[in-house]
TORLUMDO-273945 format. One record per residue (C-alpha): residue in one letter; chain; residue number from 1; y, x, z. Coordinates in pm, 1 decimal, padded with zeros to 6 digits. Layout:
<sites>
(site a; A; NUM; (Y; X; Z))
...
</sites>
This chain:
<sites>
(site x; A; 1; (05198.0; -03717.3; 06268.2))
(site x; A; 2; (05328.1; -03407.7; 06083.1))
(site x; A; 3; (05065.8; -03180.3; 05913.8))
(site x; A; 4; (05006.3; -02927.2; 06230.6))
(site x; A; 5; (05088.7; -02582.7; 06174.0))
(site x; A; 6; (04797.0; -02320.8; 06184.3))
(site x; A; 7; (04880.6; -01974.7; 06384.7))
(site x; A; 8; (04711.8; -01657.7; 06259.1))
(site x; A; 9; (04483.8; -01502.3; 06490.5))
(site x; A; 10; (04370.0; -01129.8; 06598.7))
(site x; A; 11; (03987.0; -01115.8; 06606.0))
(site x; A; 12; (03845.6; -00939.6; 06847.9))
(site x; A; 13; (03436.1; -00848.5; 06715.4))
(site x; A; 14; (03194.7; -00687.0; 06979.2))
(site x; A; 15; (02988.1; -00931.5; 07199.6))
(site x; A; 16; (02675.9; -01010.4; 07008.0))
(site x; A; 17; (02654.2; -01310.7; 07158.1))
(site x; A; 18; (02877.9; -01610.5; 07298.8))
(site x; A; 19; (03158.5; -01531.7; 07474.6))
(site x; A; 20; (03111.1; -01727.0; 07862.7))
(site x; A; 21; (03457.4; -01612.1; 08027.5))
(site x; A; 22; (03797.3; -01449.9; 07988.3))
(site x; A; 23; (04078.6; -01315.7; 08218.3))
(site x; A; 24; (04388.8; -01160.7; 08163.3))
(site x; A; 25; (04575.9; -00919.9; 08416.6))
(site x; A; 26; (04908.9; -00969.3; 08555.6))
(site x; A; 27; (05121.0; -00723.3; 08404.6))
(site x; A; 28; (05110.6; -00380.9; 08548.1))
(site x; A; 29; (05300.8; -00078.4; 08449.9))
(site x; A; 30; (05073.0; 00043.3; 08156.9))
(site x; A; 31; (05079.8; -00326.9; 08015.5))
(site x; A; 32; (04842.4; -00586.5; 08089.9))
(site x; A; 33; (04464.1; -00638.3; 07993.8))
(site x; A; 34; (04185.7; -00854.4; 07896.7))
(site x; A; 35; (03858.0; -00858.5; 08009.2))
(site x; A; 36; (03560.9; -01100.7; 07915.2))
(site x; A; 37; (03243.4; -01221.8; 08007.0))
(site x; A; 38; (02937.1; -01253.7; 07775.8))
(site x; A; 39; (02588.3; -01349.8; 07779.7))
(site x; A; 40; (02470.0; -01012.6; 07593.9))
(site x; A; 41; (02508.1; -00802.2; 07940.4))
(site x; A; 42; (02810.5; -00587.4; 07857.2))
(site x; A; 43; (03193.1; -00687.1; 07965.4))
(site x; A; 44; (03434.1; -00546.6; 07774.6))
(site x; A; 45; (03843.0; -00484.5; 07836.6))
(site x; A; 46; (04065.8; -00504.9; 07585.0))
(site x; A; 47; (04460.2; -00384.0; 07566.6))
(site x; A; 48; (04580.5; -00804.9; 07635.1))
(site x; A; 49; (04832.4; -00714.7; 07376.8))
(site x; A; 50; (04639.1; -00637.1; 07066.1))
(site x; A; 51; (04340.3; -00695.9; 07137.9))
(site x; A; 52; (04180.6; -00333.8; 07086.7))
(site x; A; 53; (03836.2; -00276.3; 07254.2))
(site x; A; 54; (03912.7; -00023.0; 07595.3))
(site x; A; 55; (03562.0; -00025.5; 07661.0))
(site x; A; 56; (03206.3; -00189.2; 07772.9))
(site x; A; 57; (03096.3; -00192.2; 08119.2))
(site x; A; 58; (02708.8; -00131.1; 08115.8))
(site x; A; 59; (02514.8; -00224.0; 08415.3))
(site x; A; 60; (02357.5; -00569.9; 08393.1))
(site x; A; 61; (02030.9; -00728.1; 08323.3))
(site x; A; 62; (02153.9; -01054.7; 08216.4))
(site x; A; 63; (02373.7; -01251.4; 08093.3))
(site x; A; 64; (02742.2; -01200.3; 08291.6))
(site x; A; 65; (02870.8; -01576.3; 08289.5))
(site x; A; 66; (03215.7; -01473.0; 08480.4))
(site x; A; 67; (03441.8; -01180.1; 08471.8))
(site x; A; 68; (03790.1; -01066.1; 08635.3))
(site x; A; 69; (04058.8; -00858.8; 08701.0))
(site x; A; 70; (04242.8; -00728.8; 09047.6))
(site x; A; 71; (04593.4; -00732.7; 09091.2))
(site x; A; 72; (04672.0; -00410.8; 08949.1))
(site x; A; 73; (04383.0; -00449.2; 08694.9))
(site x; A; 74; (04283.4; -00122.7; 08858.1))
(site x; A; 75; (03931.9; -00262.8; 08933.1))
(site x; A; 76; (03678.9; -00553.6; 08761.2))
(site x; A; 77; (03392.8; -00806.6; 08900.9))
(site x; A; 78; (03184.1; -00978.9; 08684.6))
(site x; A; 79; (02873.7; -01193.3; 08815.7))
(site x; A; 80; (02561.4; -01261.3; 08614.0))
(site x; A; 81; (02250.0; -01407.7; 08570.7))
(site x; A; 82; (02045.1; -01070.3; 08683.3))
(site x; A; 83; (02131.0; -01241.4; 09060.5))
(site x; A; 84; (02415.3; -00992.9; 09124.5))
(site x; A; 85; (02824.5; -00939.6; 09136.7))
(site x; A; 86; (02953.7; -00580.3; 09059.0))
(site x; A; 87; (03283.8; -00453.8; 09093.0))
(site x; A; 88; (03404.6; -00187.1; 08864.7))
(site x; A; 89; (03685.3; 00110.3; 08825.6))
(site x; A; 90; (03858.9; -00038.2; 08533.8))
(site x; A; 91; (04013.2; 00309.2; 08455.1))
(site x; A; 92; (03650.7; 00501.0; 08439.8))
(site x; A; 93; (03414.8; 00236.8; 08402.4))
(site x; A; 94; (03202.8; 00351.7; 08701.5))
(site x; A; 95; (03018.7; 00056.0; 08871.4))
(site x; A; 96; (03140.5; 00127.5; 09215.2))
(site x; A; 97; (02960.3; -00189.4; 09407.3))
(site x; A; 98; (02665.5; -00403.2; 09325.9))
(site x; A; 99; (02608.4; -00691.3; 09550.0))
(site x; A; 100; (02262.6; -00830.9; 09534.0))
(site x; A; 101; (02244.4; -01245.1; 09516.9))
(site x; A; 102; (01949.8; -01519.9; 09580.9))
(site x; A; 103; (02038.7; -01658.1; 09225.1))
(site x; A; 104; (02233.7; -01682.3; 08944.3))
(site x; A; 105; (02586.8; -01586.2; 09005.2))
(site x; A; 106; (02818.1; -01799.5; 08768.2))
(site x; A; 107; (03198.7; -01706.4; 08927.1))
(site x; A; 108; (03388.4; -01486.7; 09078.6))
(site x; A; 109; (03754.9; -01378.3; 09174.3))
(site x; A; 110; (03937.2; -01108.4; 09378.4))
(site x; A; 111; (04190.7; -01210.2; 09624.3))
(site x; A; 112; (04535.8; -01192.7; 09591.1))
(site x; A; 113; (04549.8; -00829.6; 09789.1))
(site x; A; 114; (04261.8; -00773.3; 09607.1))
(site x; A; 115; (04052.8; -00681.2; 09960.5))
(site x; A; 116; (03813.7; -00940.0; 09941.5))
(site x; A; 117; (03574.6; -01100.4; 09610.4))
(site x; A; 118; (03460.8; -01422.4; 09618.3))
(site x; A; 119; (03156.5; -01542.1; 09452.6))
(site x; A; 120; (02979.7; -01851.4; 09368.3))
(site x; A; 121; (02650.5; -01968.7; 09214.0))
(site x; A; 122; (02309.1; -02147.4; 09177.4))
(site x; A; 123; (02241.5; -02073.0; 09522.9))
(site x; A; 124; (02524.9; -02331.0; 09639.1))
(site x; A; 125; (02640.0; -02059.7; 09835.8))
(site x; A; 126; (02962.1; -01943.9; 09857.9))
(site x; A; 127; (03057.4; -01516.7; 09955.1))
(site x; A; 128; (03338.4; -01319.1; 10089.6))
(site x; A; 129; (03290.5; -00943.3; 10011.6))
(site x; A; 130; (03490.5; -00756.6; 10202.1))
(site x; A; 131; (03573.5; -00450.0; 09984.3))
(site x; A; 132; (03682.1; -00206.8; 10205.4))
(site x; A; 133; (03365.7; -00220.4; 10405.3))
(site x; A; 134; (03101.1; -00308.5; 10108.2))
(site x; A; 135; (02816.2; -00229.6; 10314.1))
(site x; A; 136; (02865.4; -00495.8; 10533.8))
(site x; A; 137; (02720.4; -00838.2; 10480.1))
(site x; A; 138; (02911.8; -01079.6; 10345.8))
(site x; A; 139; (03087.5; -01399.1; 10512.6))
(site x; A; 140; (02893.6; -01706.3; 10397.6))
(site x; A; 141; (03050.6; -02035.7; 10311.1))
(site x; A; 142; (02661.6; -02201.2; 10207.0))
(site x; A; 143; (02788.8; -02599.7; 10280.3))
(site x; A; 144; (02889.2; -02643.7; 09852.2))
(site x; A; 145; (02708.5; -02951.5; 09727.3))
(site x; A; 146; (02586.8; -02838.2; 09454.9))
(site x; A; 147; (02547.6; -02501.2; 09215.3))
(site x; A; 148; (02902.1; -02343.5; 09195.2))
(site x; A; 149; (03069.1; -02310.9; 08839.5))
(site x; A; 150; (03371.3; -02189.3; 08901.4))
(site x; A; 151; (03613.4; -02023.5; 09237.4))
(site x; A; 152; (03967.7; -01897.5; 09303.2))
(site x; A; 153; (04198.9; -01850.5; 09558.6))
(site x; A; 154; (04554.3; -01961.6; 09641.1))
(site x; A; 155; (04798.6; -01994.6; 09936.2))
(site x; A; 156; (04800.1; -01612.4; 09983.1))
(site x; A; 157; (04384.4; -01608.5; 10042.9))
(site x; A; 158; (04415.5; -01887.7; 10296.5))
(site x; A; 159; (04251.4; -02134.9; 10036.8))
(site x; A; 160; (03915.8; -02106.7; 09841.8))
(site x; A; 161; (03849.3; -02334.1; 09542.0))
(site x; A; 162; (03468.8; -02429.8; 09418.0))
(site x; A; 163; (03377.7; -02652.1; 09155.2))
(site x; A; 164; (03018.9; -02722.6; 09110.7))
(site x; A; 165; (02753.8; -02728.3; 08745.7))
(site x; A; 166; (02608.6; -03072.9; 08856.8))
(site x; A; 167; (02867.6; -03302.0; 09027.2))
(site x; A; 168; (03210.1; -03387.8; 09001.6))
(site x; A; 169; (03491.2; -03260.8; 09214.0))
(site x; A; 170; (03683.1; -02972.0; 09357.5))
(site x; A; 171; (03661.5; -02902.4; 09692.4))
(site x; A; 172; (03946.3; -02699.3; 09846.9))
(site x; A; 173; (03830.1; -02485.4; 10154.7))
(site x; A; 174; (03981.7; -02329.3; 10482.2))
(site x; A; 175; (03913.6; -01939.2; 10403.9))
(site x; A; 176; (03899.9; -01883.8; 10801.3))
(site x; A; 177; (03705.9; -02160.9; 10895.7))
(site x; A; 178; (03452.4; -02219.6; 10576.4))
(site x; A; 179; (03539.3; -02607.0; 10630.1))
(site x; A; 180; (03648.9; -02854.8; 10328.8))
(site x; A; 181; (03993.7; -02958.8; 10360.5))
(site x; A; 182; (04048.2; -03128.7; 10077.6))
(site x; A; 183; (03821.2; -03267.2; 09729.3))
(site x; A; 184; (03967.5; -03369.7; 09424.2))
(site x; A; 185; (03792.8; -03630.4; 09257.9))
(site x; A; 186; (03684.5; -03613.9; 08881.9))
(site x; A; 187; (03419.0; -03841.2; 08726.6))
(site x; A; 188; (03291.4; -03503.7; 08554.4))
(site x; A; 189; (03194.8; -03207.1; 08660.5))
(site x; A; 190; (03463.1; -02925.1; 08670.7))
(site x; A; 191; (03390.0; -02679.6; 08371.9))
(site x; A; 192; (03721.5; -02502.1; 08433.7))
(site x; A; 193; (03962.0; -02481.0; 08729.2))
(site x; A; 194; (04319.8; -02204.6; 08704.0))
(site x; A; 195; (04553.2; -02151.4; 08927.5))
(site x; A; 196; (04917.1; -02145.0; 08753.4))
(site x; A; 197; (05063.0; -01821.5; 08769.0))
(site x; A; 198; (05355.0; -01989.0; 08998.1))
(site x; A; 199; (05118.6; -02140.6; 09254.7))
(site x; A; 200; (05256.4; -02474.0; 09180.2))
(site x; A; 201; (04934.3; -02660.9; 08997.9))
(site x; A; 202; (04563.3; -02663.0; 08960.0))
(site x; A; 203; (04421.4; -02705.6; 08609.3))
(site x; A; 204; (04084.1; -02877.3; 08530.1))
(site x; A; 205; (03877.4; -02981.0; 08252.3))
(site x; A; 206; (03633.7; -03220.5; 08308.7))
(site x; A; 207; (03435.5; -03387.4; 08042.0))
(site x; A; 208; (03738.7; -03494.4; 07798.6))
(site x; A; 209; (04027.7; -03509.9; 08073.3))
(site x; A; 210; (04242.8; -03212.6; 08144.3))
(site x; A; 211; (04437.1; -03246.7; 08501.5))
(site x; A; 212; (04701.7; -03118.7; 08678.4))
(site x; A; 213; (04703.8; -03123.6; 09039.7))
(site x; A; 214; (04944.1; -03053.9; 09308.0))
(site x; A; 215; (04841.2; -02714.0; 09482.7))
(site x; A; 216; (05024.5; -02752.8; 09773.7))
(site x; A; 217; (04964.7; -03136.6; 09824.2))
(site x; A; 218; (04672.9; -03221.3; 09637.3))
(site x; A; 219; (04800.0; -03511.7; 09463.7))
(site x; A; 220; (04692.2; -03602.8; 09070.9))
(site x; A; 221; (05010.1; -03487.6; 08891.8))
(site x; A; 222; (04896.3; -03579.4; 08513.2))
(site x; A; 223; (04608.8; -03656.3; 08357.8))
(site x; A; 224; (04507.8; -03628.1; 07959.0))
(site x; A; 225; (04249.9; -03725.6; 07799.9))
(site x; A; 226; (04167.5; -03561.6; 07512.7))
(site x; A; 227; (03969.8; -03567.2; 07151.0))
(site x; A; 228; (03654.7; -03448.1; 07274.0))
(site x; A; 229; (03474.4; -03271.2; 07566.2))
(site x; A; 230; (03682.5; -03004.1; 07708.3))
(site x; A; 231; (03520.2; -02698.5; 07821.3))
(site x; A; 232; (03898.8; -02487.1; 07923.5))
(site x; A; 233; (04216.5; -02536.8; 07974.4))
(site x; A; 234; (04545.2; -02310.4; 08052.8))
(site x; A; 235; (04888.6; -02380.0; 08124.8))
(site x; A; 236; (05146.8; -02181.4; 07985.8))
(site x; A; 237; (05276.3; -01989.0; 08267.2))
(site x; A; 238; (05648.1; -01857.0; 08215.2))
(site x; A; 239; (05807.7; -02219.6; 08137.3))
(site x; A; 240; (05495.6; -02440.3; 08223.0))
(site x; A; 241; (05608.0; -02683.6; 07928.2))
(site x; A; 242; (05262.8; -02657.4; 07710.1))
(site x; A; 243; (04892.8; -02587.4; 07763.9))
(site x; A; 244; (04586.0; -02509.9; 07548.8))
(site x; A; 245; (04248.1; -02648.4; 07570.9))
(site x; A; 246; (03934.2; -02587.7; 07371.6))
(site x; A; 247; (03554.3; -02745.5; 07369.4))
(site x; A; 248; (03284.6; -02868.9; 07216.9))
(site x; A; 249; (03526.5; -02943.0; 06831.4))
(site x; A; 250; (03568.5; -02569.8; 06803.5))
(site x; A; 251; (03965.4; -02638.0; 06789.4))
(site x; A; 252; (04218.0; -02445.8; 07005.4))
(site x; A; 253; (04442.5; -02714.9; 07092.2))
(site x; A; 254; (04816.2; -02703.0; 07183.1))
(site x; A; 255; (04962.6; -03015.1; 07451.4))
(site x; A; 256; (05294.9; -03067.5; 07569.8))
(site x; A; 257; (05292.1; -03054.9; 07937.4))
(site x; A; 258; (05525.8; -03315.3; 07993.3))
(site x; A; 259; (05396.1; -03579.8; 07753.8))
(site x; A; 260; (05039.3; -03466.9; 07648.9))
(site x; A; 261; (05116.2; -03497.6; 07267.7))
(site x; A; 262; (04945.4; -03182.1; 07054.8))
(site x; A; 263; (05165.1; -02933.7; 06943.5))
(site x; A; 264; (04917.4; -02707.6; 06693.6))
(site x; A; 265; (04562.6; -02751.2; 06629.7))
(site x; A; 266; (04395.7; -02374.2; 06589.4))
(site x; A; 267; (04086.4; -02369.6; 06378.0))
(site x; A; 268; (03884.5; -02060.3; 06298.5))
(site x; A; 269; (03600.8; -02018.3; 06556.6))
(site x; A; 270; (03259.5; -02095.7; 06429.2))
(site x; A; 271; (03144.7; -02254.5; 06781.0))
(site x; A; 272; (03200.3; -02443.9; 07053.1))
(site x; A; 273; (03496.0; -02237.6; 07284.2))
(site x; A; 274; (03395.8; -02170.9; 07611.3))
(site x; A; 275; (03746.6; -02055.0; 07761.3))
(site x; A; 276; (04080.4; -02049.0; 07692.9))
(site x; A; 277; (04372.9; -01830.1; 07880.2))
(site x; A; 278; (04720.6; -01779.0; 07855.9))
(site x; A; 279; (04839.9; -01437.2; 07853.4))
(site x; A; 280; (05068.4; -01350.1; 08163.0))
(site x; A; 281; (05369.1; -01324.1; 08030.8))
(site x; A; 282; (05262.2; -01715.2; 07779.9))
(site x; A; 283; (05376.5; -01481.8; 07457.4))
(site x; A; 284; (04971.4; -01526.1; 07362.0))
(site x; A; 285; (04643.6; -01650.7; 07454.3))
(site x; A; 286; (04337.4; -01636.8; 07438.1))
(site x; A; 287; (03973.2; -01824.8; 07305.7))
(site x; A; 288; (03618.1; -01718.0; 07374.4))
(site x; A; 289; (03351.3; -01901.9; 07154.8))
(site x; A; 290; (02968.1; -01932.2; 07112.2))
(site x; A; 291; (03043.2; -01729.0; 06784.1))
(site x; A; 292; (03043.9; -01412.3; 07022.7))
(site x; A; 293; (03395.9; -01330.0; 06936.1))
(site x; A; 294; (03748.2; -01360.9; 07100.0))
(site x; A; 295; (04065.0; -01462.1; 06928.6))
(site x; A; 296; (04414.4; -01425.9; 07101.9))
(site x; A; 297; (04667.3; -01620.7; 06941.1))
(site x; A; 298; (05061.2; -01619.2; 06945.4))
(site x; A; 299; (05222.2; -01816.7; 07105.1))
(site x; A; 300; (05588.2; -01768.2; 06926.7))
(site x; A; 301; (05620.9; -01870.4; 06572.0))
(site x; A; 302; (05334.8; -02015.5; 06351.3))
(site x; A; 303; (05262.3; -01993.2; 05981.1))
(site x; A; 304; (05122.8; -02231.3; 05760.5))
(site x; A; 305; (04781.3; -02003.8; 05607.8))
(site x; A; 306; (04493.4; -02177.3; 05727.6))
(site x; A; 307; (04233.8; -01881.8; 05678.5))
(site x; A; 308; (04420.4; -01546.3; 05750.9))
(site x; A; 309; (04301.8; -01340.1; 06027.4))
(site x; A; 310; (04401.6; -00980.3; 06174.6))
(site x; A; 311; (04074.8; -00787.4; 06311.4))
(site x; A; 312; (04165.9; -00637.1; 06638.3))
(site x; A; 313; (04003.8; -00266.7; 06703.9))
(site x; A; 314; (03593.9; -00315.6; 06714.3))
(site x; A; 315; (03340.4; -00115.7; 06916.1))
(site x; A; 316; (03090.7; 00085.8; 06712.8))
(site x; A; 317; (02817.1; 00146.0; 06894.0))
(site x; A; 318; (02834.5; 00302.7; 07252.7))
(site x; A; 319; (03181.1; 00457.3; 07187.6))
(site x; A; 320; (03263.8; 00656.5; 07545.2))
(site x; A; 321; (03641.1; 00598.6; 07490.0))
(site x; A; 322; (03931.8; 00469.6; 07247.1))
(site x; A; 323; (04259.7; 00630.8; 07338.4))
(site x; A; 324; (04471.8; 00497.0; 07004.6))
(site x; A; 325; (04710.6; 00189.2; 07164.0))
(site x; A; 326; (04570.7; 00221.2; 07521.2))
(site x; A; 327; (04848.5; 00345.2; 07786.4))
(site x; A; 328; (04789.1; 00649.2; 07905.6))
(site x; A; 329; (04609.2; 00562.3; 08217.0))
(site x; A; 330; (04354.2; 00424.7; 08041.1))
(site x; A; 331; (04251.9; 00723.5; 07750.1))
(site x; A; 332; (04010.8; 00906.5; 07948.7))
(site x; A; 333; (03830.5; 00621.7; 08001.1))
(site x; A; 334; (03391.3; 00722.7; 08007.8))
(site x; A; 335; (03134.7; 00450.8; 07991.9))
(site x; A; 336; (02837.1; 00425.9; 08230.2))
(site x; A; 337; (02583.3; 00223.8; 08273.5))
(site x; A; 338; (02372.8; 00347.6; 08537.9))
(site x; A; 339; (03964.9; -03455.9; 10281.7))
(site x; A; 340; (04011.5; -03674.8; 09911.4))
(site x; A; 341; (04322.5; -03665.4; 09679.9))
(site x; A; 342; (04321.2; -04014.3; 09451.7))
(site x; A; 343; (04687.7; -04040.7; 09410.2))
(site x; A; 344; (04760.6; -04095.8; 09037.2))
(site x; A; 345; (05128.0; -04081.1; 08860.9))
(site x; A; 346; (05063.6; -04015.9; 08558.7))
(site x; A; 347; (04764.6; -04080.4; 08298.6))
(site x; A; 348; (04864.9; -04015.6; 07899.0))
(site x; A; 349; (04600.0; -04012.4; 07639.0))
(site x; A; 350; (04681.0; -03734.0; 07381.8))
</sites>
């Protein structure tokens, strides 16, 4: 195989210590963003573009192990080891909710109308939020087998997906009901589970296989295996013809969709990645590492210097604000802190 060709990251500096989670924004009319999850306390958003530091949310205890984005990237959640799930103006950084938990939360995810959060954790409970009434008590879901790693939601909030820490399997549930409707089998447990920007597939990593399910149907589409255990994966989402996946070798890998051969091998983390995500638009995307920092790669054409790297804008201290490349929205930005699917078509080792 031909020498791979090495892309030539940003590096985005910050989190002091490994970064857990990542999410990108669809793209609204002041661009789209980038906000991640680490296990020192503080989320930050970035400008998904270039990678410059927006600002820190400061509120939690503990470590925050999952992090996202509404549909107009108007508001964040993050969940987090200090037992609770807080939803934040994204423009302000004001904690506007904080929903107390049992346990650990490790996931959570807005809706599609972005009325409702979802969370997930060591409780093996799963909770609807209703956001427009945040005083009332959540809907409870608390039939998961095991301690919840990951959730999302597709067909238009009808659909909840869980994956759990310690067992294999997703398990697809009825939103109304709180019934399973359908599990997808893995011999590992999920680490990562995406929704494809065109509602078409499900994505998971599992041990060293990354596997692409039908959403609507539930049926294995393609399965890789791949050179060591996989911790993320992303499919590319304007053409769906490639998707990245990083673990345990530090690499950022590059597959072909259709055939699972590697396209590019990224090296330049200094720790095992933790998440991978494709940018909305696929012109980028992004790693987070135990190294504690973030690198968002392009996607378009690649150079061959191994070792070059473009710092992104870094945090100094408790900076309030950073108006240089934000949109405008976005410069007075202030800080505060008070059923079982086996069918198989397709298995290709990479």
């Amino acid at each position: 195989m031909d020498r791979k060709r090495v892309a030539v990251p940003l590096v985005c500096h910050g989190h002091s210590r490994p970064v857990v989670d990542l999410f990108y924004s669809p793209v609204t009319p002041d661009g789209f963003f980038l906000i991640s999850a680490s296990k020192d306390s503080n989320p930050m958003l970035r400008n998904g573009e270039t990678g410059d530091w927006i600002g820190t949310f400061e509120g939690h205890k503990g470590a925050v192990w999952s992090c996202c984005l509404d549909t107009n990237a108007l508001r964040a959640a993050t969940g987090s080891a200090d037992f609770s799930a807080k939803v934040w103006d994204a423009i302000t950084g004001d904690e506007l909710h904080s929903f107390e938990h049992k346990h650990i939360v490790r996931a959570c995810a807005f809706s599609e109308d972005s009325h409702l959060l979802l969370t997930g954790g060591l409780e093996k409970v799963l909770r609807i939020f209703d956001l427009n009434r945040p005083e009332a008590p959540p809907r409870e879901v608390d039939k998961s087998p095991g301690s919840v790693r990951t959730v999302a939601w597709l067909h238009s909030d009808q659909t909840i997906l869980s994956s759990c820490t310690d067992i294999g399997g997703v398990r697809l549930w009825d939103a109304r009901s709180g019934e399973i409707v359908q599990t997808l089998d893995t011999k590992s447990s999920v680490t990562s589970a995406e929704v494809s920007q065109d509602g078409r597939y499900i994505i998971t990593a599992d041990g060293a296989s990354v596997k692409f399910w039908d959403a609507n149907y539930f049926g294995l589409v393609k399965s890789y295996e791949m050179p060591c255990t996989i911790e993320s994966a992303s499919l590319e989402p304007k053409y769906g013809n490639k998707f990245i996946a990083g673990g345990e070798d530090m690499w950022v890998r590059v597959f072909d969709f259709h055939t699972g051969e590697e396209i590019a091998c990224n090296k330049g983390h200094h720790g095992p990645v933790h998440c991978v995500r494709f940018s909305p638009g696929g012109e980028s995307y992004a790693s987070g590492s135990e190294d504690g920092t973030i690198r968002i790669w392009q996607t378009g054409p690649l150079t061959n210097q191994d070792n070059d790297t473009a710092p992104a804008t870094v945090p100094s201290g408790k900076v309030k604000a950073n108006g240089g490349e934000v949109a405008h929205k976005l410069e007075a930005l202030t800080i505060t802190e008070d059923g079982k699917a086996k069918e198989k078509e397709e298995t290709v080792s990479a």
